[in-house]
Biopython code that builds the backbone (N, CA, C, O; Angstrom):
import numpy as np
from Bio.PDB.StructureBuilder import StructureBuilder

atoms = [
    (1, "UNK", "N", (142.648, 96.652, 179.697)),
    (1, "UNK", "CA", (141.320, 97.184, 179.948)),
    (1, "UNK", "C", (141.019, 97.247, 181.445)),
    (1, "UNK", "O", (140.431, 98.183, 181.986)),
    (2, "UNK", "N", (141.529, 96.048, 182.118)),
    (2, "UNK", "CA", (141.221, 96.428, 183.851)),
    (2, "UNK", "C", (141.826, 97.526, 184.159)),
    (2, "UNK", "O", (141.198, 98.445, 184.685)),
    (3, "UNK", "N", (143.297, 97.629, 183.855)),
    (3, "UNK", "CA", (143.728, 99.003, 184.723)),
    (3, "UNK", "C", (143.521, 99.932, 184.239)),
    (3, "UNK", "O", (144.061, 100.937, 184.700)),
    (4, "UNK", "N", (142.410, 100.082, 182.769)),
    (4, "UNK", "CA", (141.988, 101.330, 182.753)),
    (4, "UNK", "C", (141.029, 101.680, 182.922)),
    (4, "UNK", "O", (140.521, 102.640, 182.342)),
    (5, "UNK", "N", (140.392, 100.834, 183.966)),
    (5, "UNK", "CA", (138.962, 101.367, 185.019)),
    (5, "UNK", "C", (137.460, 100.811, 184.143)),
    (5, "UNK", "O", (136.291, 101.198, 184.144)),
    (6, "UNK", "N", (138.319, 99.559, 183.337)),
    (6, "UNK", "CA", (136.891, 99.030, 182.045)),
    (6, "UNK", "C", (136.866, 97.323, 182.427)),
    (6, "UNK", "O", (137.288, 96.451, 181.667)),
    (7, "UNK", "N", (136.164, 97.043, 184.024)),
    (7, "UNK", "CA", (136.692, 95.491, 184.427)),
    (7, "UNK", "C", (135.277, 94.820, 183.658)),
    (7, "UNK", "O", (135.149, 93.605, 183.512)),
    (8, "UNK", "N", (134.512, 95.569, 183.316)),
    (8, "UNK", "CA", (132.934, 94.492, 183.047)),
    (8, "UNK", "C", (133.752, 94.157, 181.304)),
    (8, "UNK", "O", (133.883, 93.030, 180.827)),
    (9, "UNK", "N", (134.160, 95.357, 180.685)),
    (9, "UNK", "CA", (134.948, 94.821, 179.131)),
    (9, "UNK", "C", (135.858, 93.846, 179.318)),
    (9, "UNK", "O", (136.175, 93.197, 178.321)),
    (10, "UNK", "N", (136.359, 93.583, 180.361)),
    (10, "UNK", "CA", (137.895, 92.940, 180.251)),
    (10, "UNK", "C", (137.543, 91.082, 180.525)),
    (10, "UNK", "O", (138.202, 90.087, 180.222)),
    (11, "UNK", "N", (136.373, 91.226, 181.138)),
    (11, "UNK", "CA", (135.749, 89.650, 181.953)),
    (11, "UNK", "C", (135.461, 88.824, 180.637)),
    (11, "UNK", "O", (135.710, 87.621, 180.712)),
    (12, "UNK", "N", (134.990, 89.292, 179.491)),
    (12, "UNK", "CA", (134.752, 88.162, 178.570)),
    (12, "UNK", "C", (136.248, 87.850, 178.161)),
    (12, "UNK", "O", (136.741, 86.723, 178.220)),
    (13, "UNK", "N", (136.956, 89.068, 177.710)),
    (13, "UNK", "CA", (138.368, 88.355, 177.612)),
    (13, "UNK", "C", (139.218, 87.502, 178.462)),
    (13, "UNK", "O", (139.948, 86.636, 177.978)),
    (14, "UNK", "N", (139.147, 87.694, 179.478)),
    (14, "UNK", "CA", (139.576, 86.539, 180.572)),
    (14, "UNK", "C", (139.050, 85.398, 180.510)),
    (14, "UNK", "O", (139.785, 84.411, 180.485)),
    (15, "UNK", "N", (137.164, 85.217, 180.457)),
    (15, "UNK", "CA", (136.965, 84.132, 180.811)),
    (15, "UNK", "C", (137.219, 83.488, 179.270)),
    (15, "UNK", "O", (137.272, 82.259, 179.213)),
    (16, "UNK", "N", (137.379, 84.256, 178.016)),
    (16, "UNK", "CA", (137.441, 83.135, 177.201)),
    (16, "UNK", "C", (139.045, 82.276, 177.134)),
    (16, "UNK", "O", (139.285, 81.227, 176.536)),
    (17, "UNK", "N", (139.596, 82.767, 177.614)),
    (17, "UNK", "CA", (141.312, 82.492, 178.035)),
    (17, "UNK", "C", (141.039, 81.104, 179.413)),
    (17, "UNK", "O", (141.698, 80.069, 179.518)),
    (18, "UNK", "N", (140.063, 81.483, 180.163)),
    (18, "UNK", "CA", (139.734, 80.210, 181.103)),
    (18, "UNK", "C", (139.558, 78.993, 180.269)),
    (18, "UNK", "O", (140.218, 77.972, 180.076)),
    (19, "UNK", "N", (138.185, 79.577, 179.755)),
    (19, "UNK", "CA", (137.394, 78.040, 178.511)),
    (19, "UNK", "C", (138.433, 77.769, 177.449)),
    (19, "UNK", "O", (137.923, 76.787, 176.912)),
    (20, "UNK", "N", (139.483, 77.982, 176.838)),
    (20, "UNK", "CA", (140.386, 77.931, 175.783)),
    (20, "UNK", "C", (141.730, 76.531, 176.553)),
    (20, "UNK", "O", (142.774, 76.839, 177.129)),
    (21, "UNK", "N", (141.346, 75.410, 176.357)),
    (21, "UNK", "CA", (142.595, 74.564, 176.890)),
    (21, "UNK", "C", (143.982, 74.822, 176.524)),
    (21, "UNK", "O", (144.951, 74.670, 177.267)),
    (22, "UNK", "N", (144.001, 75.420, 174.726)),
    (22, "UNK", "CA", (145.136, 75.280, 174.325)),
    (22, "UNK", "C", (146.201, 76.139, 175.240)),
    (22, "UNK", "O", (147.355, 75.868, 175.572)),
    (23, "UNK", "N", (145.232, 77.469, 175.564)),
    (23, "UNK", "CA", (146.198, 78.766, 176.969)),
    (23, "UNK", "C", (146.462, 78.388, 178.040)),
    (23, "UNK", "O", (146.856, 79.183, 178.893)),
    (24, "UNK", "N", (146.306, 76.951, 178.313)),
    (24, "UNK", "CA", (146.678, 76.574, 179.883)),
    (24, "UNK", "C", (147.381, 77.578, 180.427)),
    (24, "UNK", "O", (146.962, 78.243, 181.374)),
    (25, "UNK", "N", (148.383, 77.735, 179.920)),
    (25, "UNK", "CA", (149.842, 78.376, 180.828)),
    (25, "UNK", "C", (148.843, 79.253, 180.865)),
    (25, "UNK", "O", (148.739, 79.184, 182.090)),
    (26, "UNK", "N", (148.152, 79.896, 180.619)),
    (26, "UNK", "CA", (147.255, 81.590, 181.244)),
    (26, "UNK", "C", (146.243, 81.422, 181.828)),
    (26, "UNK", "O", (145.464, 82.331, 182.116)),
    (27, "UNK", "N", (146.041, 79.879, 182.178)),
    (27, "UNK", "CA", (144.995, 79.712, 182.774)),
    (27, "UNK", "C", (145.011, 81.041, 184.164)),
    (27, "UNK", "O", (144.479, 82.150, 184.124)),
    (28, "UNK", "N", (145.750, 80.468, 185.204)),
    (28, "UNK", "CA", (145.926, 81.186, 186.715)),
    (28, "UNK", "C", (146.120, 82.452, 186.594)),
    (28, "UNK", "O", (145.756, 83.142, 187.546)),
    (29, "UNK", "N", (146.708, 83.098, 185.470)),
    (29, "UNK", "CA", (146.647, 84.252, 185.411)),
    (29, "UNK", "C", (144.948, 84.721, 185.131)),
    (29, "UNK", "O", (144.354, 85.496, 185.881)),
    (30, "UNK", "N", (144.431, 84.186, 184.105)),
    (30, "UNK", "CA", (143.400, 85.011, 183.862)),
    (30, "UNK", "C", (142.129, 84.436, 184.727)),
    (30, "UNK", "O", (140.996, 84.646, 184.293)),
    (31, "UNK", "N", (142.397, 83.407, 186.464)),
    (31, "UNK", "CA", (141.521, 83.411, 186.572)),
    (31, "UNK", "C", (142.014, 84.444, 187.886)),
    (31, "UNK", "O", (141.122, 84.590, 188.722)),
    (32, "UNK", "N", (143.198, 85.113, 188.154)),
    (32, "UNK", "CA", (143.003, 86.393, 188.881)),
    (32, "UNK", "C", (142.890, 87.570, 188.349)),
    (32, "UNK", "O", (142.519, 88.558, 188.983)),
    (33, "UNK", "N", (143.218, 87.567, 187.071)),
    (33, "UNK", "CA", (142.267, 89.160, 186.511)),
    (33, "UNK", "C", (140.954, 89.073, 186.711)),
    (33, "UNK", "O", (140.458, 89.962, 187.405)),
    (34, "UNK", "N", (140.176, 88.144, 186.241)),
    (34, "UNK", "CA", (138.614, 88.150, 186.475)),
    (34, "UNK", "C", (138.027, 87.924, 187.813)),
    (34, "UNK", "O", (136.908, 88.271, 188.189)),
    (35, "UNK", "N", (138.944, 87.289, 188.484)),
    (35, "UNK", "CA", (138.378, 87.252, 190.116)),
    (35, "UNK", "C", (138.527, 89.211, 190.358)),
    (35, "UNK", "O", (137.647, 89.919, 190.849)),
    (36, "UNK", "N", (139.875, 89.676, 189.847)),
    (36, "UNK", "CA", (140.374, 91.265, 190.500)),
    (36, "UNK", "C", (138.917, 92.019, 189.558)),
    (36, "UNK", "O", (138.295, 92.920, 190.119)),
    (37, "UNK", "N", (138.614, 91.694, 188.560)),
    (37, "UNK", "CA", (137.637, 92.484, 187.622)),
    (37, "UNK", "C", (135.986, 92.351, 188.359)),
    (37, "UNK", "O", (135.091, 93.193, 188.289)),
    (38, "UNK", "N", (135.945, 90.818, 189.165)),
    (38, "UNK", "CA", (134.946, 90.819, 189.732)),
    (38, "UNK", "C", (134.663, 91.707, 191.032)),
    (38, "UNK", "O", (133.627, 92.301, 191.331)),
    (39, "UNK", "N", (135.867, 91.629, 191.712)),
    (39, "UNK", "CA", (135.935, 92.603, 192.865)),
    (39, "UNK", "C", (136.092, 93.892, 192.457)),
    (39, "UNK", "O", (135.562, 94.579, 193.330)),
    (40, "UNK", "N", (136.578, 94.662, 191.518)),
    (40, "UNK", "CA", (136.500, 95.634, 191.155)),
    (40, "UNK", "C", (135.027, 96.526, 191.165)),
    (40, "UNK", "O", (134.789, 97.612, 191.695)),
    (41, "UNK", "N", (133.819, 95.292, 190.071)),
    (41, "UNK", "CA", (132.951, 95.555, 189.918)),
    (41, "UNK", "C", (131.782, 95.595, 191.158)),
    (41, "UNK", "O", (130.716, 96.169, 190.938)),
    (42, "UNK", "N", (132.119, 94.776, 192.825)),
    (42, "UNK", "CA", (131.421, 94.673, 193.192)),
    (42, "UNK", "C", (130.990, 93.485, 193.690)),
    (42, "UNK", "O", (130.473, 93.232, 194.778)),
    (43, "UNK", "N", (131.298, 92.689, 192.642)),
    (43, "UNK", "CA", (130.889, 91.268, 192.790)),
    (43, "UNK", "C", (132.027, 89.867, 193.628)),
    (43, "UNK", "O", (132.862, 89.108, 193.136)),
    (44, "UNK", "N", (131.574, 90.033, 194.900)),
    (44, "UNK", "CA", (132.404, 89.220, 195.557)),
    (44, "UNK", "C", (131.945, 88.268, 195.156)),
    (44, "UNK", "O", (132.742, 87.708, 194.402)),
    (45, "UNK", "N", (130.965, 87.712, 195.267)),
    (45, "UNK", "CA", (130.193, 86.104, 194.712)),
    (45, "UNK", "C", (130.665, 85.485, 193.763)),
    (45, "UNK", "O", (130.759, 84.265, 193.900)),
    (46, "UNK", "N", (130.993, 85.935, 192.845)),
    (46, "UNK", "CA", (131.965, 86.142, 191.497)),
    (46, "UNK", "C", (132.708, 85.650, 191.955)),
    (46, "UNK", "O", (132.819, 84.461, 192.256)),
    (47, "UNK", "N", (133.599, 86.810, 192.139)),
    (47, "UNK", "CA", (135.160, 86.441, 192.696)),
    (47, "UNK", "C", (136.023, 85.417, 193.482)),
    (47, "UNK", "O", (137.164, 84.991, 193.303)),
    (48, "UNK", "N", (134.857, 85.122, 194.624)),
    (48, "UNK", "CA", (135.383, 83.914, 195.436)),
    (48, "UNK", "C", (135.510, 82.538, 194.551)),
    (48, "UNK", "O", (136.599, 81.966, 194.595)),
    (49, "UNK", "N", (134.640, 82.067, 193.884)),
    (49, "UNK", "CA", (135.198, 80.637, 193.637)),
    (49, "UNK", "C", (136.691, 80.638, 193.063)),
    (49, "UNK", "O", (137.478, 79.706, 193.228)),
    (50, "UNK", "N", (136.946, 81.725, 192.422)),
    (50, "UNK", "CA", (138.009, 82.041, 191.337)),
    (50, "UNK", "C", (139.308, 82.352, 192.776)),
    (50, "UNK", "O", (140.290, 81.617, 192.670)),
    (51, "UNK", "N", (139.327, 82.959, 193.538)),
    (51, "UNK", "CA", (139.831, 83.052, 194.220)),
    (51, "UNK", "C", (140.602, 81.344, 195.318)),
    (51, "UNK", "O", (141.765, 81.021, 195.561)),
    (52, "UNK", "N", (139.616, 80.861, 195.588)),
    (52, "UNK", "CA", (139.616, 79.674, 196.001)),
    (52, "UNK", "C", (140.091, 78.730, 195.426)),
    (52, "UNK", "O", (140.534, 77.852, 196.166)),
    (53, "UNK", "N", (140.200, 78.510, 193.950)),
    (53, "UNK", "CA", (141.054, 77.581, 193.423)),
    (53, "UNK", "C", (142.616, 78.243, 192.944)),
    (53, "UNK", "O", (143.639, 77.613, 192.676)),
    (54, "UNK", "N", (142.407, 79.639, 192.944)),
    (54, "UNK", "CA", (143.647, 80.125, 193.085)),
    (54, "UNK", "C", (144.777, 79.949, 194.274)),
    (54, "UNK", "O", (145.994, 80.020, 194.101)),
    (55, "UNK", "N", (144.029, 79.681, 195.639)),
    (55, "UNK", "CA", (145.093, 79.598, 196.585)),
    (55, "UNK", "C", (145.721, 78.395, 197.371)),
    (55, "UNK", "O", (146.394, 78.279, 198.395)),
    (56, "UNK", "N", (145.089, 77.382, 196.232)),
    (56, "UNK", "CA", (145.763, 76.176, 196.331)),
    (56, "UNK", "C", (147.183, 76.300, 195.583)),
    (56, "UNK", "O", (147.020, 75.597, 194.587)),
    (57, "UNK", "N", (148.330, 76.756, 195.539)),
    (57, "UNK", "CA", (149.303, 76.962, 194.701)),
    (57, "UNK", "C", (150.486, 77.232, 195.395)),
    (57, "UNK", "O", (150.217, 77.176, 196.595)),
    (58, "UNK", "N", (151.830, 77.536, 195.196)),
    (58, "UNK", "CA", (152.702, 77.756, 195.263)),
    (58, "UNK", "C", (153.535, 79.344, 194.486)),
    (58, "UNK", "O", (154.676, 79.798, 194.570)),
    (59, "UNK", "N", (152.808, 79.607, 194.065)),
    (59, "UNK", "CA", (153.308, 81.154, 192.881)),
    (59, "UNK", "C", (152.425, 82.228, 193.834)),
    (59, "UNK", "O", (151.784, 82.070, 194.873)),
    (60, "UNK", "N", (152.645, 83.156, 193.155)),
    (60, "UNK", "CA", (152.001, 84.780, 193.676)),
    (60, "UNK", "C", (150.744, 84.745, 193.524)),
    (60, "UNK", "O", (150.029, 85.122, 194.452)),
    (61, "UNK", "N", (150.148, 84.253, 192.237)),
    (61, "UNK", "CA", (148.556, 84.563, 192.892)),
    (61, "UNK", "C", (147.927, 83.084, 193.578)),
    (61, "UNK", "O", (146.842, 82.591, 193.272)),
    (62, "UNK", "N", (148.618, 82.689, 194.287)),
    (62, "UNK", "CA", (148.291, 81.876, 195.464)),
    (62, "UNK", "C", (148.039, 82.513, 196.610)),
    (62, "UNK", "O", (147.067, 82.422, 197.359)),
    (63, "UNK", "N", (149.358, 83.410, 196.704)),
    (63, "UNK", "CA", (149.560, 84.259, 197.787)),
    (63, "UNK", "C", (148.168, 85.433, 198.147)),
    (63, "UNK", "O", (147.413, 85.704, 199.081)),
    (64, "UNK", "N", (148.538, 86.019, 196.242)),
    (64, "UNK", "CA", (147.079, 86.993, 196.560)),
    (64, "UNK", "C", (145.942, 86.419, 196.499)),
    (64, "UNK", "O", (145.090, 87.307, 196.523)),
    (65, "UNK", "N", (145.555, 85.593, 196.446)),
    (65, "UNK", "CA", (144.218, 85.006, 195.941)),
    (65, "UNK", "C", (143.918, 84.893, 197.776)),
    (65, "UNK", "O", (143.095, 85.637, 198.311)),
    (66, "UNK", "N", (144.618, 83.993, 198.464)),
    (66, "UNK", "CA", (145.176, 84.179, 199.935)),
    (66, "UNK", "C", (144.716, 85.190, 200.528)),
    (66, "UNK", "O", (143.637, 85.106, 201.116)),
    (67, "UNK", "N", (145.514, 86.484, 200.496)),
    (67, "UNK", "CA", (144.899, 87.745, 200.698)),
    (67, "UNK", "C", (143.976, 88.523, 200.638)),
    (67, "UNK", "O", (143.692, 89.426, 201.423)),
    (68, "UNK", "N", (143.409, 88.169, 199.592)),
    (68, "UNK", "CA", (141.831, 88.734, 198.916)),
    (68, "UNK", "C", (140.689, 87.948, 199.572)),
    (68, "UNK", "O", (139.690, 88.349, 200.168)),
    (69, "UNK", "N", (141.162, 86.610, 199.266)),
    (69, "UNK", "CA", (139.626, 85.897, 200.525)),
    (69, "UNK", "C", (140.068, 86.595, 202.161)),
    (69, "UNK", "O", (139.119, 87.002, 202.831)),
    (70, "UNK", "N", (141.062, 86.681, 202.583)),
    (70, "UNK", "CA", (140.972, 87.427, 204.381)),
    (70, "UNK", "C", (140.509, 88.664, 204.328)),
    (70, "UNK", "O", (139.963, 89.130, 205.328)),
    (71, "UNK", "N", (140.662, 89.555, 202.955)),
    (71, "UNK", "CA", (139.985, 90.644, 203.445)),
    (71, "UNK", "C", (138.528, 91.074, 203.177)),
    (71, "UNK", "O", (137.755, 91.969, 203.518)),
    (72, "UNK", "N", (138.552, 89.944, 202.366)),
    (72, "UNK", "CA", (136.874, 90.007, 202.085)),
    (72, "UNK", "C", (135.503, 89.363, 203.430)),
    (72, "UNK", "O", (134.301, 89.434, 203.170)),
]
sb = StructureBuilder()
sb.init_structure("model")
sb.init_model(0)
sb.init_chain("A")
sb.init_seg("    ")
for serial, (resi, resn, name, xyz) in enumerate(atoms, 1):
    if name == "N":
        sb.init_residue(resn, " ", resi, " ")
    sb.init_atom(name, np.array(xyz, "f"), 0.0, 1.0, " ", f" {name:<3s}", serial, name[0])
structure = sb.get_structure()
């Protein structure tokens, strides 16, 4: 649904993948779709906290999470 230009549909599915313990392993993923769905929409305010605990890490969306707070 994000890459098909529908990020406000796609945010409840992410965040319920956040609140869900049993998805850990998807945790980091789905908290950079919804940070990318927040920036999509506009909403940096959003996006940053999600961003910020993303770039404490070692993997790729460390890196981008990284990237996205410098250019914001």
């Amino acid at each position: 649904l994000l890459g098909k230009g529908q990020a406000a549909v796609s945010q409840p599915i992410f965040q319920s993948v956040i609140n869900n313990p049993p998805q850990a392993a998807y945790l980091r993923p789905a908290k950079w779709y919804l940070a990318l769905s927040h920036l999509k929409l506009g909403q940096e305010q959003q996006a940053r906290p999600l961003l910020e605990a993303l770039k404490s890490g070692e993997d790729r969306y460390a890196k981008s999470a990284k990237s996205a707070l410098e250019a914001m």
